[in-house]
KOLZA-405323 format. One record per residue (C-alpha): residue number from 1; x, y, z. Coordinates in nm, 4 decimals. Example, Ala and Ser with C-alpha at 12.3 -4.5 7.8 and 13.67 -1.06 7.14 Angstrom:
<nodes>
<node><gunu>1</gunu><c1>1.2300</c1><c2>-0.4500</c2><c3>0.7800</c3></node>
<node><gunu>2</gunu><c1>1.3670</c1><c2>-0.1060</c2><c3>0.7140</c3></node>
</nodes>
This chain:
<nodes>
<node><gunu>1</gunu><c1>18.8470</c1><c2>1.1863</c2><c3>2.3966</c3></node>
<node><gunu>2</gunu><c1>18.5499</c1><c2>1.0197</c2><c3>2.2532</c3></node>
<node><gunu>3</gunu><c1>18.2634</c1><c2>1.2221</c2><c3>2.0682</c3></node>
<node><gunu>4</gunu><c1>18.0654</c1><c2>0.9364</c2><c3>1.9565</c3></node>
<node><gunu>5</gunu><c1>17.8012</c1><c2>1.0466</c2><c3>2.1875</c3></node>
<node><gunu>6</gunu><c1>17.7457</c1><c2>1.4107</c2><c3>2.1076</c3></node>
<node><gunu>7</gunu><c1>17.4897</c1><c2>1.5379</c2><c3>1.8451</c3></node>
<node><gunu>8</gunu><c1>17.5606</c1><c2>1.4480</c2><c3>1.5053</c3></node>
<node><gunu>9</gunu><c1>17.8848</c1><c2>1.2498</c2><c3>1.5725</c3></node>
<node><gunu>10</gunu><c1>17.7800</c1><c2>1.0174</c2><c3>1.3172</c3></node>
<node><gunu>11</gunu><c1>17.7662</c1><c2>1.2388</c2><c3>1.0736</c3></node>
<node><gunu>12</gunu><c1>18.0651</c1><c2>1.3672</c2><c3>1.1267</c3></node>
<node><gunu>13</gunu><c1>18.2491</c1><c2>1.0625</c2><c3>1.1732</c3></node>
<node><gunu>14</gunu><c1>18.0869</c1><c2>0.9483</c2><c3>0.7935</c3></node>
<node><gunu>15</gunu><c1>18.2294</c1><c2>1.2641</c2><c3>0.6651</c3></node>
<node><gunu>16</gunu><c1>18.5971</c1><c2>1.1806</c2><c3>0.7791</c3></node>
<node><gunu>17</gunu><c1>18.6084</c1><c2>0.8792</c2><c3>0.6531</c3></node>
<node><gunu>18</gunu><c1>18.4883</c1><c2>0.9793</c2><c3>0.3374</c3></node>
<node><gunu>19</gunu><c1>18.7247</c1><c2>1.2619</c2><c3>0.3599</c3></node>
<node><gunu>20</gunu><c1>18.9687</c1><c2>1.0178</c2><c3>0.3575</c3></node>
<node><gunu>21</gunu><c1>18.8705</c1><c2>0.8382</c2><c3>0.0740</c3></node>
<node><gunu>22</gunu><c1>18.8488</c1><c2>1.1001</c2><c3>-0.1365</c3></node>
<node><gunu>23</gunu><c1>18.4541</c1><c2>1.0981</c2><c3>-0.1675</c3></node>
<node><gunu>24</gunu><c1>18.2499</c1><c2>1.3714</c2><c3>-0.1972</c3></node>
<node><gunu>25</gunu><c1>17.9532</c1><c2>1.3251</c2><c3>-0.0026</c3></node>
<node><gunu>26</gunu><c1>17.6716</c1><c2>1.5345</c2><c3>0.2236</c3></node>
<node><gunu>27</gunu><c1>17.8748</c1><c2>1.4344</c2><c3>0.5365</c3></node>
<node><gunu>28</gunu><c1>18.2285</c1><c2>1.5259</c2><c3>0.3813</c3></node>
<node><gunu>29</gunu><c1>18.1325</c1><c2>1.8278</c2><c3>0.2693</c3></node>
<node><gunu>30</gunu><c1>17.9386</c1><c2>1.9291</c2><c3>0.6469</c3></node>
<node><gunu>31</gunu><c1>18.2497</c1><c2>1.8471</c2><c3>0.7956</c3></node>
<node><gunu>32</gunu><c1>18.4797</c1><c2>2.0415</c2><c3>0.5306</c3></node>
<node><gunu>33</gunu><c1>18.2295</c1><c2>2.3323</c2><c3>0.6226</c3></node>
<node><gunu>34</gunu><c1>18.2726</c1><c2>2.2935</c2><c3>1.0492</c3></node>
<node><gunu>35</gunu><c1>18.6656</c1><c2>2.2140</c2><c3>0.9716</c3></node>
<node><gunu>36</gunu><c1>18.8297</c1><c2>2.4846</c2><c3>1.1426</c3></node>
<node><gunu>37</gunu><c1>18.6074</c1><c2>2.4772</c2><c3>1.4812</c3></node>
<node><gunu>38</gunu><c1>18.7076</c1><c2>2.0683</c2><c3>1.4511</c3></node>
<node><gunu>39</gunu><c1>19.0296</c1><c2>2.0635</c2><c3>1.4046</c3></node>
<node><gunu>40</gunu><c1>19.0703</c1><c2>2.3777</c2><c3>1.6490</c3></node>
<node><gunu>41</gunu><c1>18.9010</c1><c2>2.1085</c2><c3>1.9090</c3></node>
<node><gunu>42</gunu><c1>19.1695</c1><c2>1.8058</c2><c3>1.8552</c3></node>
<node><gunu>43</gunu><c1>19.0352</c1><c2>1.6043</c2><c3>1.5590</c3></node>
<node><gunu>44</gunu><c1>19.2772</c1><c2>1.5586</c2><c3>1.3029</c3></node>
<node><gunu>45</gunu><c1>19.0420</c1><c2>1.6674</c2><c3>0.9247</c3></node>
<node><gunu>46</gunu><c1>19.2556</c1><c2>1.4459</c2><c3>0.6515</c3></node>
<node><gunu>47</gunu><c1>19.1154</c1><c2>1.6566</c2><c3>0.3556</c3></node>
<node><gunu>48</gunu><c1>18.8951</c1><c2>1.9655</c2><c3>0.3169</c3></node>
<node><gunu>49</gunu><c1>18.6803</c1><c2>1.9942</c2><c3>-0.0202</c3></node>
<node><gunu>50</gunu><c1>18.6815</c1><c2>2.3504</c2><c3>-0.1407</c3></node>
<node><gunu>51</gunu><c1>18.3901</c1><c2>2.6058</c2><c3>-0.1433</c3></node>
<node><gunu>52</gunu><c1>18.1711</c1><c2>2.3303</c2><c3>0.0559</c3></node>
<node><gunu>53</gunu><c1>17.8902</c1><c2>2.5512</c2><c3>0.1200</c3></node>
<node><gunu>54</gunu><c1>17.7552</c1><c2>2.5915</c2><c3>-0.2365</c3></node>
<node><gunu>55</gunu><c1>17.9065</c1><c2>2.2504</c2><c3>-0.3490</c3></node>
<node><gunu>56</gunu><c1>17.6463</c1><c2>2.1238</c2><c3>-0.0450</c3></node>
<node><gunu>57</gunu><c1>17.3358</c1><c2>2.2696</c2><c3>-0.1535</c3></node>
<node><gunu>58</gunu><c1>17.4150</c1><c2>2.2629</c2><c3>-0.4979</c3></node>
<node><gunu>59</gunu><c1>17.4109</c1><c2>1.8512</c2><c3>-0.3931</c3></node>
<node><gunu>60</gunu><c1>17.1260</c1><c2>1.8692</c2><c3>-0.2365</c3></node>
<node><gunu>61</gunu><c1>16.9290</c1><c2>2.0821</c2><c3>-0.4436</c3></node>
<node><gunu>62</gunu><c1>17.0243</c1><c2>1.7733</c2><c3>-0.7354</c3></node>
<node><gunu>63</gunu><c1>16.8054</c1><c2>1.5345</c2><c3>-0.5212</c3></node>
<node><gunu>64</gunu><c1>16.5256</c1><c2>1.7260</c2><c3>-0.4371</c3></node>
<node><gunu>65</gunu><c1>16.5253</c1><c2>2.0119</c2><c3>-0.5297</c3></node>
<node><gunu>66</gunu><c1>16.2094</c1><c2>2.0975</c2><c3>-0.3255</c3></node>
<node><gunu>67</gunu><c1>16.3548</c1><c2>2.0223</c2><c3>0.0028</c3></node>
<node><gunu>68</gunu><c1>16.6914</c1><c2>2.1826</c2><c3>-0.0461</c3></node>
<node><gunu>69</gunu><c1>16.7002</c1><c2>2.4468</c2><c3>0.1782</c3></node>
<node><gunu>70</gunu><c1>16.5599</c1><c2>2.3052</c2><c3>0.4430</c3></node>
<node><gunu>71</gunu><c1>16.7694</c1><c2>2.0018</c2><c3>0.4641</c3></node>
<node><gunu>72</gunu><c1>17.0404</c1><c2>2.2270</c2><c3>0.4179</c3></node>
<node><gunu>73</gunu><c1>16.9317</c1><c2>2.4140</c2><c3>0.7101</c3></node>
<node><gunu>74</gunu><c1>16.9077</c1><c2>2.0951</c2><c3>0.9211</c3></node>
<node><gunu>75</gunu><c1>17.2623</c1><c2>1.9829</c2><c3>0.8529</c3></node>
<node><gunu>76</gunu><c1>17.3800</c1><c2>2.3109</c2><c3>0.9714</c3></node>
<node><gunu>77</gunu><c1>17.1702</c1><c2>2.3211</c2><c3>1.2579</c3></node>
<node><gunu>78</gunu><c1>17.3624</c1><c2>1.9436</c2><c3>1.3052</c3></node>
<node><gunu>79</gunu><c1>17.7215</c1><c2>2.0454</c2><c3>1.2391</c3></node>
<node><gunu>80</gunu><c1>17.6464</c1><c2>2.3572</c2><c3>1.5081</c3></node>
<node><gunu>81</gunu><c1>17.5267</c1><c2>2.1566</c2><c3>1.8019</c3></node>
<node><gunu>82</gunu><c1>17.8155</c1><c2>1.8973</c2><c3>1.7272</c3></node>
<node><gunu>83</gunu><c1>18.0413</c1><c2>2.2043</c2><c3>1.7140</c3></node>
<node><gunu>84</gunu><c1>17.9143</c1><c2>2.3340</c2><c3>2.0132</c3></node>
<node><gunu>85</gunu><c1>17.9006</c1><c2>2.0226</c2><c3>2.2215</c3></node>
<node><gunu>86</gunu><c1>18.2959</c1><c2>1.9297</c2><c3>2.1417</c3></node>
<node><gunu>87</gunu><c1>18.3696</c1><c2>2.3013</c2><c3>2.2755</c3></node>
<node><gunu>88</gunu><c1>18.1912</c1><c2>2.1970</c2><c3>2.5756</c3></node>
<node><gunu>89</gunu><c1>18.3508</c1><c2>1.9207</c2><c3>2.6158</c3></node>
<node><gunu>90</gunu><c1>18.6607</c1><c2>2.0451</c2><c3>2.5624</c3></node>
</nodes>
């Protein structure tokens, strides 16, 4: 089944493949966050990064500190309808 085309599938694809390479990035850390509703849905998570909701803002809060929350916010609001959409699909 292909999810390229649902909301925020390229986010979540970025964060598996940086999963997989052992980065720590916005994306990997999103999709650590949605990993149990993912890999409940088929898709295979190679690694999830511990306590990925404060290590996410924490990440975002060291770029702009300003804008944190909201952007934080946002990639929720991202990660849910992707979420969503693959339960649909399903």
């Amino acid at each position: 089944m292909s999810t390229r085309s649902l909301p925020g599938a390229d986010l979540i694809e970025a964060g598996l493949v940086d999963l997989s390479a052992g980065i720590e990035s916005v994306a990997a850390l999103l999709v650590s966050i949605g990993a149990p509703r993912i890999m409940r849905a088929g898709i295979d998570v190679p690694a999830v990064l511990p306590d990925p909701e404060h290590r996410l803002y924490e990440l975002l809060a060291s770029e702009d500190p300003a804008r944190a929350h909201s952007r934080y916010n946002a990639l929720i609001r991202r990660l849910v309808s992707y979420e969503r959409s693959l339960a649909f699909r399903r």
